[in-house]
C-alpha positions as a Markdown table, in Angstrom:
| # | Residue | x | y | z |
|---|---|---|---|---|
| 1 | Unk | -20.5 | -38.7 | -13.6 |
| 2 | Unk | -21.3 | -40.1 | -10.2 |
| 3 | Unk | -25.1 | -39.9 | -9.8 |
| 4 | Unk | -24.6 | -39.0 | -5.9 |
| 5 | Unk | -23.1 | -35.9 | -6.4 |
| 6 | Unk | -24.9 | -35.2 | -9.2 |
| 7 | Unk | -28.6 | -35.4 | -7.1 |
| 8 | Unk | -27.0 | -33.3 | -4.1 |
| 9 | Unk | -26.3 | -30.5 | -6.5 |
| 10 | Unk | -29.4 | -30.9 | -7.9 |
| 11 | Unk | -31.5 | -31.0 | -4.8 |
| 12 | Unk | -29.3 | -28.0 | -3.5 |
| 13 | Unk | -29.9 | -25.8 | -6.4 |
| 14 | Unk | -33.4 | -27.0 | -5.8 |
| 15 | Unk | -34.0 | -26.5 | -2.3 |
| 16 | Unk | -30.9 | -26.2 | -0.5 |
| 17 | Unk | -31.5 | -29.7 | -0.2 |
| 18 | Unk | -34.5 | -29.2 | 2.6 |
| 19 | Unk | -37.0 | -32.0 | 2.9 |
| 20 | Unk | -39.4 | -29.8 | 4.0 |
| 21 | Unk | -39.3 | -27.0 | 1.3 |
| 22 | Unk | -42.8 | -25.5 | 0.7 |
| 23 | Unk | -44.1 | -26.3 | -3.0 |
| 24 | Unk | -42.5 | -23.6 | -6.0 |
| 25 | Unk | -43.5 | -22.8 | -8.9 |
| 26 | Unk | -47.0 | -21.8 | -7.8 |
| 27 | Unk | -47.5 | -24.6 | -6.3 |
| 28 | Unk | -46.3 | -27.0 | -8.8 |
| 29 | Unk | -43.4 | -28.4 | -8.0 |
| 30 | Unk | -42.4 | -30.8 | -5.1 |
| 31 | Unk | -40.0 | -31.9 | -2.9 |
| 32 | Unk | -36.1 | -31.3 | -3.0 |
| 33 | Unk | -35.7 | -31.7 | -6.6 |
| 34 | Unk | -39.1 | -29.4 | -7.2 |
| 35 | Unk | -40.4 | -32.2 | -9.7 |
| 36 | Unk | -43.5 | -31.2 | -11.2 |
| 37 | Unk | -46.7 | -33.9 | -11.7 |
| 38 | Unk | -45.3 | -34.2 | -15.8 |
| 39 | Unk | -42.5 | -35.2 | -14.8 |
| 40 | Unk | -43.6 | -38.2 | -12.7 |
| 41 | Unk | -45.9 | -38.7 | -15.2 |
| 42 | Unk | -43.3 | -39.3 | -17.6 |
| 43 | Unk | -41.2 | -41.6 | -15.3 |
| 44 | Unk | -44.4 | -43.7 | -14.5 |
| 45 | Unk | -45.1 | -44.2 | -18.8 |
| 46 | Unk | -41.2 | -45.2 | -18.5 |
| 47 | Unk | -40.5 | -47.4 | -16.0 |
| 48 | Unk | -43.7 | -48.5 | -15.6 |
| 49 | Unk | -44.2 | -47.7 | -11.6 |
| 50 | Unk | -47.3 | -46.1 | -9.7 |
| 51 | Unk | -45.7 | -43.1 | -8.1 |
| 52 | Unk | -47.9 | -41.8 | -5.1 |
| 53 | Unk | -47.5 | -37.6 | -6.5 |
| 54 | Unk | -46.7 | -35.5 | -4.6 |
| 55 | Unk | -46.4 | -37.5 | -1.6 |
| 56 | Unk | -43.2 | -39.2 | -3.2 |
| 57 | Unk | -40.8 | -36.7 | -4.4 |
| 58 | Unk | -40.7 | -35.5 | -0.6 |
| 59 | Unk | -39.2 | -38.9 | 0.1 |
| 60 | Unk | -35.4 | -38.7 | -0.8 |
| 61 | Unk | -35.2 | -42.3 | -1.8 |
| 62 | Unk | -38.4 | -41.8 | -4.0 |
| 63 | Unk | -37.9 | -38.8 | -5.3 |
| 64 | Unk | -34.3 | -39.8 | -6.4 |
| 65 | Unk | -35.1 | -42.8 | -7.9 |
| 66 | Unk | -37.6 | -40.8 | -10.0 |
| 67 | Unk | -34.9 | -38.1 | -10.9 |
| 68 | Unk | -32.3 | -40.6 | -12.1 |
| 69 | Unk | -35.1 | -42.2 | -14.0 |
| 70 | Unk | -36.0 | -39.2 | -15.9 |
| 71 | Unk | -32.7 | -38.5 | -16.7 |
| 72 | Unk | -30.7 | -41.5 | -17.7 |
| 73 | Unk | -34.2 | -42.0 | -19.8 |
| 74 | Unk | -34.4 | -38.8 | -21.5 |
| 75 | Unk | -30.2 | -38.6 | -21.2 |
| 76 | Unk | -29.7 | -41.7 | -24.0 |
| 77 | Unk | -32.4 | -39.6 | -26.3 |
| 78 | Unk | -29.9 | -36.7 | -25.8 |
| 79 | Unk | -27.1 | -38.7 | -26.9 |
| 80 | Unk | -28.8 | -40.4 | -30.2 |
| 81 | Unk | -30.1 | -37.1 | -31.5 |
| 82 | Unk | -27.1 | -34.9 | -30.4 |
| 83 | Unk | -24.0 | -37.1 | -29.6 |
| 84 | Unk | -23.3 | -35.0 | -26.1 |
| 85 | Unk | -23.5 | -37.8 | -23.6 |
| 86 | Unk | -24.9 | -37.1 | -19.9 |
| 87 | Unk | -22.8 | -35.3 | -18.0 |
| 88 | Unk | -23.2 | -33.0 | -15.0 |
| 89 | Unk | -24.0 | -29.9 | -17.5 |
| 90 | Unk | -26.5 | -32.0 | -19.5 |
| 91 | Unk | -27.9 | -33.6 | -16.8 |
| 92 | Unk | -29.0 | -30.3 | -14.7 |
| 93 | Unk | -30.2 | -28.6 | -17.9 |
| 94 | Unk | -32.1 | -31.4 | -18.5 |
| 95 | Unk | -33.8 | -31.7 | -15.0 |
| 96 | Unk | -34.2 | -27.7 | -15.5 |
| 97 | Unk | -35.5 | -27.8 | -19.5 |
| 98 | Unk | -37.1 | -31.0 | -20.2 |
| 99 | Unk | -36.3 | -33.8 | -22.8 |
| 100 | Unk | -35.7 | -30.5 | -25.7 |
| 101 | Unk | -33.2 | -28.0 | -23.9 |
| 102 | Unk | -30.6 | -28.9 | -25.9 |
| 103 | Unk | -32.6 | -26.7 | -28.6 |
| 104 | Unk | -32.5 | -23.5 | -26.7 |
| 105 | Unk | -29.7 | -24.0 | -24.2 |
| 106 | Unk | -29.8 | -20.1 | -22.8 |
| 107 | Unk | -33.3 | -20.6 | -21.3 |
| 108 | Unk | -30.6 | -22.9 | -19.2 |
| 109 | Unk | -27.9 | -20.6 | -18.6 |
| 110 | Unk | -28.5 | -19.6 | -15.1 |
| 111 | Unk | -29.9 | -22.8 | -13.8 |
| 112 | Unk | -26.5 | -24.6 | -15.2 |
| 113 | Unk | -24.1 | -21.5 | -13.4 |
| 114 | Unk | -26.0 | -22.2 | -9.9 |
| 115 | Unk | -25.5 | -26.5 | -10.5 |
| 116 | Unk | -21.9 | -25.2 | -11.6 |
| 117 | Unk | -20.8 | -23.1 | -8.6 |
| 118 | Unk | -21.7 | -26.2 | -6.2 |
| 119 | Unk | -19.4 | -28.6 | -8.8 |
| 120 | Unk | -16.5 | -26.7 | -8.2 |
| 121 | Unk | -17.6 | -26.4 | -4.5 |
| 122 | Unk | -17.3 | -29.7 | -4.3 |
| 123 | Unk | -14.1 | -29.4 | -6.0 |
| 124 | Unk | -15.5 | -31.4 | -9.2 |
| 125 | Unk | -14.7 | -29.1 | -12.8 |
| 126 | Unk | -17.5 | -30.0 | -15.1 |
């Protein structure tokens, strides 16, 4: 998986990739991933950082960093209790469900189809 890619689609799906995308979720999530204040929360008890919310996640750099955090954290947990490591499918459900998607994949469904569609844009089959 090449994390790159993997943060366009996700910032695409998220905000067609707009660094100025108003706040969704009713005003709780940020930036062009959407990240919501739990889930910089959780990257701060991780990697031990002081993440300026929401300020942040409407800095690419930031606001990847924090994503790829998240996700290669959560990502190993996924792969000790399930065996399925990270991959693009994993990965977006993940930044979509939280650390337990892998429970109840079809709240998922769509989310995954939308990251899906811009894989094979890219030309990449998941």
């Amino acid at each position: 998986m090449n994390w790159a890619i993997l943060l366009y689609v996700l910032a695409m799906v998220e905000s067609g990739n707009d660094p100025e995308v108003k706040p969704g979720d009713a005003g709780r999530a940020h930036g062009i991933f959407q990240i919501w204040d739990a889930y910089v929360e959780d990257v701060e008890r991780i990697s031990g950082k002081d993440y300026d919310y929401p300020a942040d996640v409407y800095r690419t750099g930031a606001a990847s960093e924090i994503v790829k955090t998240y996700l290669e954290y959560w990502g190993a947990r996924q792969e000790l209790n399930t065996g399925r490591a990270l991959d693009y499918e994993s990965a977006c459900r993940l930044h979509n469900g939280g650390p337990h998607w892998y429970k109840k994949p079809h709240k998922t469904d769509a989310y995954w189809r939308k990251c899906e569609r811009i894989l094979k844009g890219l030309g990449i089959t998941p």
